[in-house]
N, C-alpha and C positions, 0 to 999 in steps of 0.2 A: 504494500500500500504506500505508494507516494504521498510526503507533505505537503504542504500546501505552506507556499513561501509566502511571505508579508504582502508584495503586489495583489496575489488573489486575493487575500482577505482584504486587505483596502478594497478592490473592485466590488468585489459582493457587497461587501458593506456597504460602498457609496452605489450601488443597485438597492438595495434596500431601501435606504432613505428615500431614493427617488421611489419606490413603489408608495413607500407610506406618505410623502409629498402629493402623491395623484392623487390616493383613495382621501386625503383630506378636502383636497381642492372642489368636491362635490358641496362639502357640508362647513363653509364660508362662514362664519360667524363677524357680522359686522361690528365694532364696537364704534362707542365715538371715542375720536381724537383727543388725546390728552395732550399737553402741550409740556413737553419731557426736558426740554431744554436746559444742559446745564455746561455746555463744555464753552470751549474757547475757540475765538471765531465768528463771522457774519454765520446768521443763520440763512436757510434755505426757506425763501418768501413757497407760501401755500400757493399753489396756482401758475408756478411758473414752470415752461417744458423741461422737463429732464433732460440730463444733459446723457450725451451718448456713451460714455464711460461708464455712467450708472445704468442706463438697460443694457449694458455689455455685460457689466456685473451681476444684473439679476439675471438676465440669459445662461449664464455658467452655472450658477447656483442651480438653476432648474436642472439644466442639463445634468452637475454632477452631483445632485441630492444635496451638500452641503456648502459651505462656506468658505471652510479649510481646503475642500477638494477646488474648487472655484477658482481660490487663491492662491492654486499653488498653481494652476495650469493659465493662468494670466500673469502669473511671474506679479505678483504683488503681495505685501503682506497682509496677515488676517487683517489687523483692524484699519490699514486702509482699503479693503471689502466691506467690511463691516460699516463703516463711516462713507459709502459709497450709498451702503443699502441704506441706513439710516436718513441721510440726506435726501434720496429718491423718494422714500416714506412721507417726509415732511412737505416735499414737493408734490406730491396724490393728495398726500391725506388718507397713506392708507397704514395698518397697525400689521400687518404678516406679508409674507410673502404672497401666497394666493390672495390677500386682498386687494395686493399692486398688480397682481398679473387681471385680478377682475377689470382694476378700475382703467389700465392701460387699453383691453379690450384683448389681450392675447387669449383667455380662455371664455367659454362661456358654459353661464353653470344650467343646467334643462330645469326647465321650467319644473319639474315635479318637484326639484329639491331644493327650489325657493321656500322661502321663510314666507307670508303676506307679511305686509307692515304696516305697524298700529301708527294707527291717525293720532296724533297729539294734537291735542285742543289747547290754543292757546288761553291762555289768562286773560281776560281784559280790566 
């Protein structure tokens, strides 16, 4: 019986995540926005286009299930990944990864396994 060297386990591994990345992307949980803000730096105005670094970054992450895998195959380090995706969030408005890929328009979730959404009555 052959071992199974470090390479294959990383691969399988980062297949895994990408499988449990799909089966989440059905069942979306929207929240609202919190405004998390604490590091150093211009922040990234809500509403403004993403820059093409950041959906290159979140493309890799889909592709290879994680962040660390992402980052090492675009030759950068984790937390400028990380500070990539972060930034792109701020710039949506969205709180997960599938909830950037909802709001960008790359995935679409079938109508059965929407949520309805409750009508909020304002105050007068």
């Amino acid at each position: 019986m052959s071992r199974r060297n470090d390479e294959q386990r990383a691969r399988d591994a980062a297949q895994a995540r990408a499988r449990r990345l799909r089966r989440k992307v059905a069942a979306v949980v929207l929240h609202d926005v919190v405004d998390g803000h604490g590091g150093f730096g211009p922040r990234s105005e809500f509403g403004t286009p993403p820059r093409h670094r950041e959906l290159e970054v979140l493309a890799e992450v889909c592709q290879h299930g994680g962040v660390q895998q992402a980052a090492y195959c675009l030759r950068i380090s984790y937390s400028t990944a990380k500070n990539n995706l972060s930034s792109l969030y701020q710039r949506l408005g969205a709180v997960s990864i599938p909830h950037a890929l909802l709001l960008l328009g790359w995935i679409d979730v079938p109508s059965r396994a929407r949520r309805p959404h409750r009508l909020v009555q304002q105050v007068s």
